[in-house]
Structure formats: structure tokens, C-alpha cells
N, C-alpha and C positions, 0 to 999 in steps of 0.2 A: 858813487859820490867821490869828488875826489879829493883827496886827502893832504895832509903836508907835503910832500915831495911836489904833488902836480900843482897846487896853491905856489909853493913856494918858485916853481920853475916857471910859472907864468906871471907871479911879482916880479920877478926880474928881467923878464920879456917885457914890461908893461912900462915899469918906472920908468926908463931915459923918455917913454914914447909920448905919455900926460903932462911932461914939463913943459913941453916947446912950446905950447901958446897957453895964453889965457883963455875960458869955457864964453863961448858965444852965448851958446842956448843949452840948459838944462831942461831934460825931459824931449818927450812925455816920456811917462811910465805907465806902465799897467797897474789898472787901481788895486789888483792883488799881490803886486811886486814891490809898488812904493808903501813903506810901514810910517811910515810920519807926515806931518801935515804944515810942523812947523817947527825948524824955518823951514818956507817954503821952496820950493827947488829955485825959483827967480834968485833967492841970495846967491847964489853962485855964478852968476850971469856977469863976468866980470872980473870973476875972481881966476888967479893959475893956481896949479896941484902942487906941491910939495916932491910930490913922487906917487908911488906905491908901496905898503905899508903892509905886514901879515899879521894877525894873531891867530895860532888856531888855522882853523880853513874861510877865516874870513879873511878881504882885503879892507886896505881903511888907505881913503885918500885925505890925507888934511891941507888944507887950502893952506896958500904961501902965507899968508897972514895969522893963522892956528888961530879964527875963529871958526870955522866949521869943520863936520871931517864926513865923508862919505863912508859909509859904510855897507859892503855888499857881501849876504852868504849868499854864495851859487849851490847848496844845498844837494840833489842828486842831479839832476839835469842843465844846470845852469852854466855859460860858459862866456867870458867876459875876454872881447877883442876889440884890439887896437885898430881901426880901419883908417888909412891913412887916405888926402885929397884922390878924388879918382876912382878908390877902392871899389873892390865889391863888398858889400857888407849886407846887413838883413835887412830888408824893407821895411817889417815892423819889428825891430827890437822890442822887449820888456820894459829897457829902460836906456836909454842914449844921454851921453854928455858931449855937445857938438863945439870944436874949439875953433877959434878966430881963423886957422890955419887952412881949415876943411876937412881936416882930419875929424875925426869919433871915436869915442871908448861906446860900444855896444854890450849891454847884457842880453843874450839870449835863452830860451829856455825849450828844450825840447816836450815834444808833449803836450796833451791839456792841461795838465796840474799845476797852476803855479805857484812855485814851492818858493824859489829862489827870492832873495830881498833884500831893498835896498833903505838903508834907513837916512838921513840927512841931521846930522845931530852936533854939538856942541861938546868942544871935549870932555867935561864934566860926563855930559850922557852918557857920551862912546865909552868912557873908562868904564860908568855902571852896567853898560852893556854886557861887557867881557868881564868885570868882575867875576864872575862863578868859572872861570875856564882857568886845570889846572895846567900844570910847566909844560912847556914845553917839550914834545915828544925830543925832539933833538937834540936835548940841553940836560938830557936824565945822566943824573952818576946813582954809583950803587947805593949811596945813603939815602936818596930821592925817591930810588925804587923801593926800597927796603919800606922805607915809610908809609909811601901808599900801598904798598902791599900787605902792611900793618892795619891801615885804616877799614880794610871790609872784607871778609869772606866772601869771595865771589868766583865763579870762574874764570878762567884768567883770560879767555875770549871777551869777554861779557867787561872787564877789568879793561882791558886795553883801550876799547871803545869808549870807553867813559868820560868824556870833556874835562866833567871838574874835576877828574881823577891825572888825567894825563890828555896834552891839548894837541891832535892833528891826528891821529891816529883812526881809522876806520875802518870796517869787514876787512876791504883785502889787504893793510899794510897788515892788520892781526895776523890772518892766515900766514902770513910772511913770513913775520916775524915767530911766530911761534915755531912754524919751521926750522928756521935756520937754531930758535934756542933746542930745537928737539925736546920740545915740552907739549902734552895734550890739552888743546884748546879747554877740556874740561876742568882740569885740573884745578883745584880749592888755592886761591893767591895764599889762603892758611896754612897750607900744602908745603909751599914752595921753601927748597933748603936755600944754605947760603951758597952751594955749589950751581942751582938753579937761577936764584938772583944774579949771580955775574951770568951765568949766560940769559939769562934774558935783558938784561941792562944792556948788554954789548950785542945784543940781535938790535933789540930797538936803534940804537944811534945806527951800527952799521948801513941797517936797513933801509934807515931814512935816508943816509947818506946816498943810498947807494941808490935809491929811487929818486932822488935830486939829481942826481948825477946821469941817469941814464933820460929822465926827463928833460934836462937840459939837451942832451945831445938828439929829442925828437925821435925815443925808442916810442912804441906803442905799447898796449897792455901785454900783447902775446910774447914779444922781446922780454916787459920786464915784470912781472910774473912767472917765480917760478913754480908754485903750489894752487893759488886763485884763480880759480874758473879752469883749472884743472881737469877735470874727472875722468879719470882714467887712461891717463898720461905718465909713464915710467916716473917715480920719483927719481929725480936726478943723484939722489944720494947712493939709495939702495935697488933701485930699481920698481918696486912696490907700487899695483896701481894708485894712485892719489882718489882717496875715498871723498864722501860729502856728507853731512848732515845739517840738518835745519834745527834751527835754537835761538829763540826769541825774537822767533822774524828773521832772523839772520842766516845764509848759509853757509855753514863753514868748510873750507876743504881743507886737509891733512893726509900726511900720511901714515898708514896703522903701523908700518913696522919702524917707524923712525923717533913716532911722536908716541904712539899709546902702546909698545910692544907687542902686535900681532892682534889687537883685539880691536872691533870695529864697533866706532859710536856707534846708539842709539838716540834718535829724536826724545829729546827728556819730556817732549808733550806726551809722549807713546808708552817711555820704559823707562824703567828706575835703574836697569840691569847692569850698566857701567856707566864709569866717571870717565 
């Protein structure tokens, strides 16, 4: 799924590209893509985009006038592109916004499944939308940490991923990040010292930073990744194969001598035997 950095490096590929003309034709969408009914996608038939807009790992476009705003999570397979006059773009989008220019903003979505969604809403809405999503993964200081790390006994994997806890964060920026803090994905956020919260505070921002930055200049997963999807690849630190295990749906990769001292998870659906 992709996460803050990749959200955030394709809002800024996006925005200068939706202003230049006003929307021709809204839609179609796919009847399991479009979430609302009303207003109907015709309001925007007329109308130009403000830009492109992030909360989280959604975008939100609000029209020049801010009475509507588009609202799209691309979810795990979804991926939303600029198709300028001429382009090649998809035949059948999810969901297309086609502007006076000939240009198109396309959603697409790999797969059967369709996950990804676009809602068509009123700022009022859109704010109740996002209401539950908490700060921003980017914008964390140690007091911010501290707090939410106050708020629940959790794993601190299971903690990272958490929207209303902390907003943009997903499986592999965790893996990542937890990495670079040299902390076990298991470990109890009740757990965690004051020496642990500065380093996991300044893995998060770095992290992000640094997945913004590498997304911007058009690295791939395999460039910026250095622990995720891993397995069994020299840990960059200490050399250490990079291990896996599976926990609440989720796979995590780490390394055992870096992150848990020498000792290797166990699937908590299977063993109780370590944290």
C-alpha cells in the first residue's frame, strides 16, 4: 500500500498538472470505486481543482470555488495518473476526471478487488471524513510520541500502523522505521524508555524524510528499502540475515541482531515464547 512518502511524492507530481484547465467530464467510475451519490460527479463538470491536497495516504482535490473536494484513497493497488492530451493512459480507468485541455487525472487499480475509492463530498463531509486520522507521521516531536505512546499498550508494529494513532504510516515504512530506531517490532509502546522514544521519534521523521526524498527522485522499492521485503539479504548494519514473521495479517521483516538481540520472532498466532 503506499504510504506517506509515495502519497506525498505523487501530490506533488500531480498538483501543478489538475490546475491547467477546468474538468470537462467527470467519470465514469466503477460502481465499487465511486462511495457517494451526492453531489453527483456532473457538479464538477465545469468546475477547476485548486491543486492536490494529502491527508494521511489520501489525496483531496478541492475545487477553485471550495464548494466540493474529491476525495480518493488508492488503498493497496490503486494508482492515480496525470495523462496529458495524446497520452497513453488506461482504457478503462476506476475512475477518470477528463479536463477541457484533453488532458486526465486516471485512477487505476490493479486486480479484481476493488478496494480503492473515491468519494465526491463537501468540505463539512471531507473534514468528517478524516476526522479519526491522527498527526501526522512527519510532523511527530518527542512530546507527540510520548503521548501516543501513553495512549495504548500495543506492539509498537501494530502502534505505527495505526491511522488514528499516527497518519501515513504502513507495514513497510514500520519495518523501516523500526530499523533504523533498533527497536523490536514487538516490543510493548508500555515498554519503550525515554532513550527509545528519541530514537524512534527521529527514525519516524528521518524515515519519512528520506522516503519523500528518494520517491521524488523516482528510486523503486528495491533502491529504497532497506529491511522490507527483505529476507534474507545482509543487514546493512551488521550483516545479519534480515528475518520475517507474520502478525495480524501483517509481515514483518527485522533484523534479529540489530532489533531483538540474537533472538528470532515467533508468529504470536503459533507462540507465546518471545516479544
Amino acid at each position: 500500500m503506499p504510504e506517506l512518502p509515495e502519497v506525498e511524492a505523487w501530490r506533488r507530481q500531480l498538483d501543478p498538472l489538475v490546475k491547467r484547465s477546468p474538468i470537462e467530464q467527470a467519470g465514469p467510475a466503477h460502481i465499487a470505486t465511486l462511495k457517494t451519490f451526492d453531489p453527483p460527479l456532473k457538479a464538477l463538470e465545469g468546475e477547476g481543482l485548486r491543486g492536490v491536497e494529502r491527508r494521511a495516504k489520501r489525496f483531496l482535490l478541492p475545487t477553485d470555488d471550495g464548494e466540493l473536494v474529491v476525495l480518493v484513497h488508492l488503498m493497496s493497488a490503486g494508482r492515480l495518473k496525470y495523462v496529458p492530451k495524446g497520452g497513453k493512459g488506461a482504457k478503462t480507468p476506476v475512475f477518470r476526471l477528463r479536463f477541457v485541455d484533453g488532458g486526465e487525472l486516471q485512477l487505476t487499480e490493479a486486480g479484481s478487488k476493488k478496494r480503492a475509492g473515491v468519494w465526491l463530498l463537501r468540505p463539512e463531509a471531507a473534514q468528517a471524513e478524516l476526522a479519526h486520522l491522527g498527526p501526522e507521521a512527519n510532523t511527530l516531536e518527542a512530546d507527540d510520541m510520548a503521548r501516543i505512546l501513553a495512549s495504548d499498550s500495543r506492539r509498537l508494529h501494530s502502534l505505527l500502523r495505526d491511522q488514528r494513532l499516527i497518519a501515513g504510516i504502513g507495514r513497510a515504512w514500520a519495518n523501516e522505521i523500526l530499523w533504523v530506531a533498533q527497536l523490536s517490532p514487538y516490543t510493548l509502546s508500555s515498554q519503550v524508555d525515554a532513550d527509545a522514544l528519541e530514537q524512534l521519534t527521529t527514525a519516524i521523521r528521518s524515515e519519512m524524510d528520506r522516503g519523500l526524498e528518494l520517491r521524488l527522485a523516482g528510486a523503486n522499492d528495491e533502491k529504497t528499502y532497506r529491511v522490507h521485503d527483505k529476507l534474507g539479504r545482509p543487514c546493512e548494519r551488521c550483516g545479519t540475515p534480515i528475518a520475517r514473521v507474520d502478525f495480524e495479517e501483517h509481515t514483518i521483516y527485522y533484523c534479529p541482531q540489530c532489533q531483538t538481540g540474537g533472538r528470532v520472532l515467533k508468529d504470536r498466532r503459533l507462540s507465546r515464547l518471545l516479544k
